[in-house]
C-alpha positions in Angstrom: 84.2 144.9 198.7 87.9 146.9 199.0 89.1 150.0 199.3 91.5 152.1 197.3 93.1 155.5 198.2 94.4 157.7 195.4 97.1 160.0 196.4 98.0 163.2 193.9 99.9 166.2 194.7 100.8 169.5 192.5 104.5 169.1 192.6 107.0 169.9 191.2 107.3 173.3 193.2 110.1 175.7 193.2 111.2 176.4 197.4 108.9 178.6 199.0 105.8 177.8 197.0 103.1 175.8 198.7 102.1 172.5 197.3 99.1 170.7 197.5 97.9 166.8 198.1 94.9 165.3 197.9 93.7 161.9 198.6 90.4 160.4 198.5 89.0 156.8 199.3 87.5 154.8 197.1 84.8 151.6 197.3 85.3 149.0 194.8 82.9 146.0 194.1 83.3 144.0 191.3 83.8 146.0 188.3 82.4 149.4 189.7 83.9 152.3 192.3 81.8 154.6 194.8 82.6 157.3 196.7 83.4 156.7 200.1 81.1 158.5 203.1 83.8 160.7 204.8 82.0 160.5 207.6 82.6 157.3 208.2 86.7 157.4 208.1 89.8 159.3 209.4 92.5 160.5 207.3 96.3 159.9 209.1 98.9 162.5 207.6 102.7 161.6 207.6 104.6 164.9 205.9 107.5 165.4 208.0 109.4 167.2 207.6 107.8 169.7 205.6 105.5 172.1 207.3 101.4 171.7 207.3 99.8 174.9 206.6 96.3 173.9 206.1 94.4 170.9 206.6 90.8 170.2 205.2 88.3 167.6 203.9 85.9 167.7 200.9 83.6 165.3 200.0 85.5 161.8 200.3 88.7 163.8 200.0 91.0 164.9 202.6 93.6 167.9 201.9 96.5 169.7 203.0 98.8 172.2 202.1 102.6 172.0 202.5 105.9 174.1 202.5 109.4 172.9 202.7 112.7 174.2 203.5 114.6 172.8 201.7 115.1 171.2 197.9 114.3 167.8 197.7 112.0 164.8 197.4 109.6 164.0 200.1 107.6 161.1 200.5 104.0 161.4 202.2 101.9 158.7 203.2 98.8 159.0 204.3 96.1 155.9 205.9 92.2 155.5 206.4 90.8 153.8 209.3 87.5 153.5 210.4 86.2 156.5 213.1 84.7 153.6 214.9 87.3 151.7 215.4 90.5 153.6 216.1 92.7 151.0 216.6 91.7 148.5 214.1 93.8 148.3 211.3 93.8 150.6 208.1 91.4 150.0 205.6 93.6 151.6 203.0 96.9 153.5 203.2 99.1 154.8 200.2 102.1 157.2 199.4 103.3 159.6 196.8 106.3 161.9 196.2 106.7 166.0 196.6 109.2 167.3 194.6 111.0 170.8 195.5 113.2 172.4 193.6 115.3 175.9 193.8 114.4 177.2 190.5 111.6 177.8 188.5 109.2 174.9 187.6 107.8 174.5 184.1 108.3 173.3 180.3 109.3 174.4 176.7 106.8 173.9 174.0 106.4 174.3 170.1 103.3 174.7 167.9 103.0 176.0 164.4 99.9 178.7 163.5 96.7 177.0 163.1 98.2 173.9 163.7 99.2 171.6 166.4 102.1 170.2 166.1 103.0 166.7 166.9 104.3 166.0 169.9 106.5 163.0 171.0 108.3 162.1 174.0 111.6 162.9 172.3 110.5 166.2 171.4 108.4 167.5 168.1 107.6 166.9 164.7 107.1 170.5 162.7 106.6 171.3 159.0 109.4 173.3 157.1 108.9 176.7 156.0 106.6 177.2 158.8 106.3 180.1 161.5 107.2 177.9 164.7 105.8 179.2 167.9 108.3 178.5 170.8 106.5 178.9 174.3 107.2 178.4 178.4 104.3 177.5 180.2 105.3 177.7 183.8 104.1 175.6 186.5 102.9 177.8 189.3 99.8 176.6 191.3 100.2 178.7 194.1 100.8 181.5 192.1 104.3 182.2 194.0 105.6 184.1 190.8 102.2 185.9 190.4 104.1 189.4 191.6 107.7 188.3 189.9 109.1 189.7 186.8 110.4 187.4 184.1 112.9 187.8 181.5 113.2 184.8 178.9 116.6 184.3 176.7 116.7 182.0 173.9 119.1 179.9 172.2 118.9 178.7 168.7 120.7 176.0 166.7 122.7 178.2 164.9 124.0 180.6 168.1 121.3 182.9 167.6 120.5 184.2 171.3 117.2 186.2 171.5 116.1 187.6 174.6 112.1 188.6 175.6 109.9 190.3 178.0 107.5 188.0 176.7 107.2 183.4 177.4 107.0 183.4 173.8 108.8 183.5 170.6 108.8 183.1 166.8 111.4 181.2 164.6 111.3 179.9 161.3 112.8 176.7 160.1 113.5 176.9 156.0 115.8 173.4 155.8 114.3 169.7 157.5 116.6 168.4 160.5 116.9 167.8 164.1 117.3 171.0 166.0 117.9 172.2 169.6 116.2 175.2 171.3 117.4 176.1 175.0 116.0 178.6 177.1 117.2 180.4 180.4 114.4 181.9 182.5 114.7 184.5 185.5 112.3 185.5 187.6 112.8 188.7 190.0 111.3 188.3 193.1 111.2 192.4 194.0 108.4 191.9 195.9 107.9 192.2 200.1 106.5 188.8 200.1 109.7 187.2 198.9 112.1 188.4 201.4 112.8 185.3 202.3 114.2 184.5 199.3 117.0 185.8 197.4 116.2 188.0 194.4 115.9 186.1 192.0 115.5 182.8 190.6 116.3 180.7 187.3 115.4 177.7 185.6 116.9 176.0 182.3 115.1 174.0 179.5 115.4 172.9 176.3 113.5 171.4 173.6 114.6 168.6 170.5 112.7 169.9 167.3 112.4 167.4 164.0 111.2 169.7 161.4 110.2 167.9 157.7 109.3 169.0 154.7 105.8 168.5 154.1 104.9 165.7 151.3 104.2 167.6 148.1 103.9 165.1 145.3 104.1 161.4 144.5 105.3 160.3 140.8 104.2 157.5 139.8 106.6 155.8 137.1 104.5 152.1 135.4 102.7 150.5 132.3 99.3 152.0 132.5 98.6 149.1 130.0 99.6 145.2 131.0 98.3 141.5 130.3 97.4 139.0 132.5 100.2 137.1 134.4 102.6 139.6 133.6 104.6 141.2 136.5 104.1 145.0 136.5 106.9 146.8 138.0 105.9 150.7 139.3 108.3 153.0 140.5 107.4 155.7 143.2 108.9 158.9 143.9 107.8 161.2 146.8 109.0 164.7 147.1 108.7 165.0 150.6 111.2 164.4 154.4 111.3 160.2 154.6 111.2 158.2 156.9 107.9 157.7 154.8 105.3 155.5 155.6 103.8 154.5 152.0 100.3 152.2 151.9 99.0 151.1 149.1 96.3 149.4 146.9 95.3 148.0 143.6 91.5 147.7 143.3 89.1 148.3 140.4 87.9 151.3 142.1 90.4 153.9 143.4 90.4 153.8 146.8 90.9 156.6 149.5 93.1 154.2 151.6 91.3 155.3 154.9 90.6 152.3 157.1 91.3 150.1 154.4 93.7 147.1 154.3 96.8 147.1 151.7 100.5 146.5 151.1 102.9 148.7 153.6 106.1 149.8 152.5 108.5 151.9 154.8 110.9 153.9 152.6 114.1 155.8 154.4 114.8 157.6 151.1 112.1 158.8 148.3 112.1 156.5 145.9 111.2 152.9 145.9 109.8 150.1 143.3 106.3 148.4 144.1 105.4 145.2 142.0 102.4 143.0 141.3 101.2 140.3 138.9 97.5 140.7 137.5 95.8 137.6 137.0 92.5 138.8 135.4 91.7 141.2 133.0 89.9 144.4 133.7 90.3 148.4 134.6 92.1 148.9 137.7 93.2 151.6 139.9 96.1 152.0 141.4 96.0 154.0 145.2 99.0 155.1 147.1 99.2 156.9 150.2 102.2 158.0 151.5 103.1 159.6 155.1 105.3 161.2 157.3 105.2 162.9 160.7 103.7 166.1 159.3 101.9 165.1 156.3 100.2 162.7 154.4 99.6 162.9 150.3 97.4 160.6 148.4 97.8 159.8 144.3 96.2 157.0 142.1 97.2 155.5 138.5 94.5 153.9 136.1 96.0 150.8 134.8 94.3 148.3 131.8 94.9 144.4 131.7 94.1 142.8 128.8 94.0 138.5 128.6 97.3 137.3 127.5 97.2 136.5 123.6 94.9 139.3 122.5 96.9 142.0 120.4 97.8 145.1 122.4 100.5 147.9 121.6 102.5 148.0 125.1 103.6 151.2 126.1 105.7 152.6 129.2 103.9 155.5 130.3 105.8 157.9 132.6 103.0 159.2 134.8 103.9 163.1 136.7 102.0 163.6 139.0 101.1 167.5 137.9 100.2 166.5 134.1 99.2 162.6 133.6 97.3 161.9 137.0 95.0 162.8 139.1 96.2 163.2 142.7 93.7 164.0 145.2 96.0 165.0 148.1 95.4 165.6 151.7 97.9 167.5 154.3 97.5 167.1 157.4 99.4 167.8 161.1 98.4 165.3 163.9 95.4 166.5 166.4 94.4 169.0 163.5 93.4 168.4 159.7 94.0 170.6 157.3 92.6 169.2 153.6 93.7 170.3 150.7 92.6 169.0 147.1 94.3 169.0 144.0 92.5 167.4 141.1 94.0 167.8 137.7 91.9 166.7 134.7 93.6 164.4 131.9 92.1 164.0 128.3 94.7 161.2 128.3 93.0 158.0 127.4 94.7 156.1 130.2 92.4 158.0 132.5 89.5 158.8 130.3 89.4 161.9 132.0 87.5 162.8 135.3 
């Protein structure tokens, strides 16, 4: 058997706050971890030189509470020996970072109403035409700034400054792009129990928005009658912010493309050409599902093959998408679903109606 020691703190804190850091020992054997006895071991401390305010153990966990002076970044280490043996060697030892900072500690969100939006390390992905919720969650866990008065000014792409009593705003996005939201944050510290600190203090953030237009229809463009070994051509056009991700699908059954495997195509621009030869005759149905950040929209196109040599009248169908299919369509914002179905019924004998 081993041991491991995890080591966590709360940091980031701004100066003055206290910070917290835990660690707790570990058994491993084989594939599975227990819970150390903490009566059994003794937790060594190294946090110089920030101050130790208070010192406690719980469970298998050993605690303390820490202040600095100073901004910075402060390693502490802390090892487990055995209360048996004081001087043998550490069963375990690890170290992690405490980060102090002057100003205030926190981050900038975004989120749309009823929805969540999609968040990426490089910022987030929002729908068009949508009421956008911009929001500062602050990082307090000492509750330093439980007493302070805030004010909140923010900066918009187009040198709009908007300033609030409140962490929160609401903006609205009509055109798809990349935009850039900053916001300044004070916090007065008029309180006795920040004498020590000047009166007030300030942090800066800022946020990279992608906003797209949600995908609102897919025009399909192809025979909806062809023979056998003949090489159908189909053109696609999706109304909607690329980079699209389009997957689709010919079967004799249309298909809701969920889990299933079929041809991907990634378009930078709305329109693209999809071909394929049939090589037996039959009813099919052609699926396509096309995707962005924001929304996905699914349409499907009936298509006949006859065996080459029998008589047929050829004819190039245009197919919209809001009079000669059927689209059964399904928007949806990442970490929430919202469906939506739009079925449109077609005497058109191509279809033979729904």
């Amino acid at each position: 058997e081993s041991y491991f020691l995890m080591v966590s703190s709360d940091g980031p804190v701004t100066l003055g706050a206290q910070a917290t850091v835990n660690a707790s020992l570990l058994i491993v054997n084989d594939s599975t971890s227990l819970i150390a006895d903490p009566g059994l071991f003794h937790f060594h401390w190294v946090y110089s030189p920030l101050l130790l305010l208070h010192h406690s153990q719980r469970g298998s966990s050993s605690i303390i509470t820490l202040r600095g002076e100073s901004p910075g970044s402060y390693p502490i280490s802390v090892q487990v020996t055995e209360r048996s043996c004081s001087t043998c060697e550490p069963i375990a030892r690890n170290t992690t970072e405490l980060q102090i900072t002057r100003g205030v500690v926190g981050q900038l969100t975004a989120s749309q109403a009823n929805v969540n939006s999609t968040c990426w390390r490089n910022g987030f992905f929002l729908t068009t035409n949508s009421n956008v919720i911009l929001s500062f969650l602050i990082h307090d866990p000492s509750d330093f700034f439980k007493t302070a008065a805030f004010t909140y000014r923010w900066s918009f792409h187009n040198r709009t400054t908007v300033s609030t009593s409140d962490p929160f705003v609401h903006h609205n996005y009509p055109s798809a792009g990349i935009f850039r939201v900053s916001l300044h944050v004070t916090a007065h510290l008029n309180d006795a129990k920040y004498q020590r600190h000047s009166g007030k203090k300030t942090g800066k953030f800022t946020a990279r928005l992608t906003l797209q237009d949600v995908i609102s229809s897919i025009t399909i463009t192809g025979p909806g009658e062809t023979t056998t070994g003949h090489r159908v051509s189909v053109s696609l056009h999706i109304v909607g912010s690329p980079p699209l991700t389009v997957c689709w699908l010919i079967k004799s059954d249309c298909v809701s493309l969920d889990g299933e495997e079929c041809h991907l195509l990634v378009m930078n621009d709305t329109t693209s050409i999809i071909k394929h030869r049939f090589r037996s005759a039959g009813h099919y149905c052609l699926s396509v599902k096309a995707q962005n950040e924001v929304s996905k929209l699914l349409a499907h196109q009936s298509i006949t093959v006859t065996s080459t040599g029998v008589s047929q009248d050829h004819t190039l169908v245009h197919i919209a998408s809001d009079a000669t299919s059927w689209i059964a369509s399904e928007l949806y914002l990442k970490n929430i679903t919202i469906s939506i179905e739009y079925v449109h019924h077609s005497n058109s004998p191509l279809f033979g109606g729904i």
